[in-house]
KENUKE-48687 format. One record per residue (C-alpha): x, y, z; residue number from 1; residue in one letter. Coordinates in Angstrom, 1 decimal, m for minus. Example, Ala and Ser with C-alpha at 12.3 -4.5 7.8 and 13.67 -1.06 7.14 Angstrom:
residues 2
u / v / w / pos / code
12.3 / m4.5 / 7.8 / 1 / A $
13.7 / m1.1 / 7.1 / 2 / S $
This chain:
residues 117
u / v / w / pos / code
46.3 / 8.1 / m6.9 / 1 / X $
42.6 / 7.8 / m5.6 / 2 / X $
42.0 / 4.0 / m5.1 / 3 / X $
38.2 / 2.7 / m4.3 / 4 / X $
37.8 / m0.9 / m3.8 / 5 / X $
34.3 / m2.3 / m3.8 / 6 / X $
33.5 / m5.8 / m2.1 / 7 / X $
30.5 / m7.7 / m0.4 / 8 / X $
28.8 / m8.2 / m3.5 / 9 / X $
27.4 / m11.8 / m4.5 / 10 / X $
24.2 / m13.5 / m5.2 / 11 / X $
21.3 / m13.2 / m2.8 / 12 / X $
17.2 / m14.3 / m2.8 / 13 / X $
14.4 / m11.6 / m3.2 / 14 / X $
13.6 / m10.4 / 0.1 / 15 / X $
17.3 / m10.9 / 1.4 / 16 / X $
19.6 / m8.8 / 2.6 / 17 / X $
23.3 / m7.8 / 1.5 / 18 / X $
26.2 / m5.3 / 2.2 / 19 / X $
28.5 / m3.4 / 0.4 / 20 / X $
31.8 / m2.0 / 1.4 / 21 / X $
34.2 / 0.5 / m0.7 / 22 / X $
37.5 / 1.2 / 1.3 / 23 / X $
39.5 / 4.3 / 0.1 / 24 / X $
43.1 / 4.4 / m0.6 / 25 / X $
42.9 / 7.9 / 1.0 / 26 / X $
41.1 / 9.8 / 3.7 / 27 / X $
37.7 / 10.1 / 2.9 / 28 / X $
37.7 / 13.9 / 4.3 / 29 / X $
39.2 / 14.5 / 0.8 / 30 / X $
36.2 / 13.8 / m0.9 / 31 / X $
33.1 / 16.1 / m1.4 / 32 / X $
30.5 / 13.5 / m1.6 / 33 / X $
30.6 / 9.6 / m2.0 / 34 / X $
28.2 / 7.3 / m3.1 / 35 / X $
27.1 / 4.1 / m4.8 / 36 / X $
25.8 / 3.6 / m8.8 / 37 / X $
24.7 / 0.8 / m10.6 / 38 / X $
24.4 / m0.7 / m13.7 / 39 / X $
22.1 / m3.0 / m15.1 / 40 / X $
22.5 / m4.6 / m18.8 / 41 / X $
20.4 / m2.5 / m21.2 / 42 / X $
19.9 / m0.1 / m18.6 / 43 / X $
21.6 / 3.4 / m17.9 / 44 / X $
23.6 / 3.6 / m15.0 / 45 / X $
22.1 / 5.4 / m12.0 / 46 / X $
23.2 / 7.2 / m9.1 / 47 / X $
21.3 / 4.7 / m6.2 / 48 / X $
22.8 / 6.8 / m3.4 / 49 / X $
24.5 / 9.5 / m1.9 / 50 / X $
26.3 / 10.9 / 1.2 / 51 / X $
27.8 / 13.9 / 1.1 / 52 / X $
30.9 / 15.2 / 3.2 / 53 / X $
28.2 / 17.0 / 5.6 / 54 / X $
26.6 / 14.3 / 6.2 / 55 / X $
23.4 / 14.4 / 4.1 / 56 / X $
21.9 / 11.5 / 2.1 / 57 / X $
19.8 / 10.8 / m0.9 / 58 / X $
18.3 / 7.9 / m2.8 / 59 / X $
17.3 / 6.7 / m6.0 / 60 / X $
12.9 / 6.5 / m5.3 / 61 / X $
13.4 / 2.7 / m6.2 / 62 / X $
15.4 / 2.3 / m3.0 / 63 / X $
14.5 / 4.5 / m0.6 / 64 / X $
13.7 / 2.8 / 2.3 / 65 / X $
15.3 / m0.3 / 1.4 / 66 / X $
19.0 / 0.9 / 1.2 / 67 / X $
21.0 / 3.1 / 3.4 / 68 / X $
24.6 / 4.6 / 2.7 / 69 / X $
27.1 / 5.1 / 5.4 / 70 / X $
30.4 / 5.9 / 6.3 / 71 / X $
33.2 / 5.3 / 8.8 / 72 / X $
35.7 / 7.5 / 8.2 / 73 / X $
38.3 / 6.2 / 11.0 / 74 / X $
37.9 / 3.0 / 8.1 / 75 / X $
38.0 / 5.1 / 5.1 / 76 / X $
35.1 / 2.9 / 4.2 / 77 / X $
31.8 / 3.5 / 2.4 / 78 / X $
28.8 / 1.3 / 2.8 / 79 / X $
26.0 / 0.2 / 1.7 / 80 / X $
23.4 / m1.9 / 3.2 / 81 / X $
20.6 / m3.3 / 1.4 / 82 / X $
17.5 / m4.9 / 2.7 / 83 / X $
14.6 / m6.4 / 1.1 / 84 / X $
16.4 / m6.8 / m2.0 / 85 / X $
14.4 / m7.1 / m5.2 / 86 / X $
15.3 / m8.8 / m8.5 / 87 / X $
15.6 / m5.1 / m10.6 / 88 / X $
18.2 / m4.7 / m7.8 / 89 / X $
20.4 / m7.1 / m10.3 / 90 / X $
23.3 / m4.8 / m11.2 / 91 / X $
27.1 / m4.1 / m10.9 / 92 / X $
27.8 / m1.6 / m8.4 / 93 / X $
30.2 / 0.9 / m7.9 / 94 / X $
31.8 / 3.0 / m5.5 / 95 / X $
32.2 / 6.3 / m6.3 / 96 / X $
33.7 / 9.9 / m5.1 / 97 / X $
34.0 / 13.2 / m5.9 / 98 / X $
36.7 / 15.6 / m5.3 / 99 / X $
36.3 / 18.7 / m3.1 / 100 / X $
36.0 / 21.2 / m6.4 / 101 / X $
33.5 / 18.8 / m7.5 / 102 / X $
35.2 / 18.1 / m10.8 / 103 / X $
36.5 / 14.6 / m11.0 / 104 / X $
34.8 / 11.9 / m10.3 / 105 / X $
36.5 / 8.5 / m9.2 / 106 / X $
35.5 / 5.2 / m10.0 / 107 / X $
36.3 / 1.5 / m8.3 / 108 / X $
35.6 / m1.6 / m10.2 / 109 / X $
32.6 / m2.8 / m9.5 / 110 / X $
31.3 / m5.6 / m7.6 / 111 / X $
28.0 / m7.9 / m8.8 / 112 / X $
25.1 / m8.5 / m7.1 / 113 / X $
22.5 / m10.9 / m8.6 / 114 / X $
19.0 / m10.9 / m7.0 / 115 / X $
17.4 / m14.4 / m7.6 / 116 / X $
13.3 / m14.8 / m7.4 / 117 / X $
């Protein structure tokens, strides 16, 4: 069974910086793409980035040039390093992966992060 475990989450001031990390039970090779989503309440939750198993990345516009998504895949471990964090930042976010066929989609729990002003 496909395990993702977010953590690094927490509460950080505007203009801060934080990191996420999502370690996979597995080998991330498995994987077609990984990436991060978020939820805020009364919001829709939104893809905030992607990497996919070649290597390429995108970003939600709100983020883009704030955030960057990596991987280490000798740590089956996704990232995500945000900078100049924003209050509309506020959100659970989760780690997410999709399969090589590109038909399931897995899911960790979530971890909070709270951007104070």
């Amino acid at each position: 069974q496909v395990q993702l475990v977010e953590s690094g989450g927490g509460l950080v001031q505007a203009g801060g910086s934080l990191a996420l990390s999502c370690a996979a039970s597995g080998s991330i090779f498995s994987f077609n793409a990984m990436g991060w989503h978020r939820q805020a309440p009364g919001k829709q939750r939104e893809l905030v980035a992607r990497i996919s198993i070649g290597g390429s990345t995108n970003y939600v516009d709100s983020v883009k040039g704030r955030f960057t998504i990596s991987r280490d895949y000798a740590k089956n471990t996704l990232y995500l390093q945000m900078n100049s964090m924003k209050p509309e930042d506020t959100a659970v976010y989760y780690c997410t992966a999709v399969d090589k066929q590109g038909i399931r989609r897995y899911w960790g729990q979530g971890t909070q992060v709270t951007v104070s002003s």
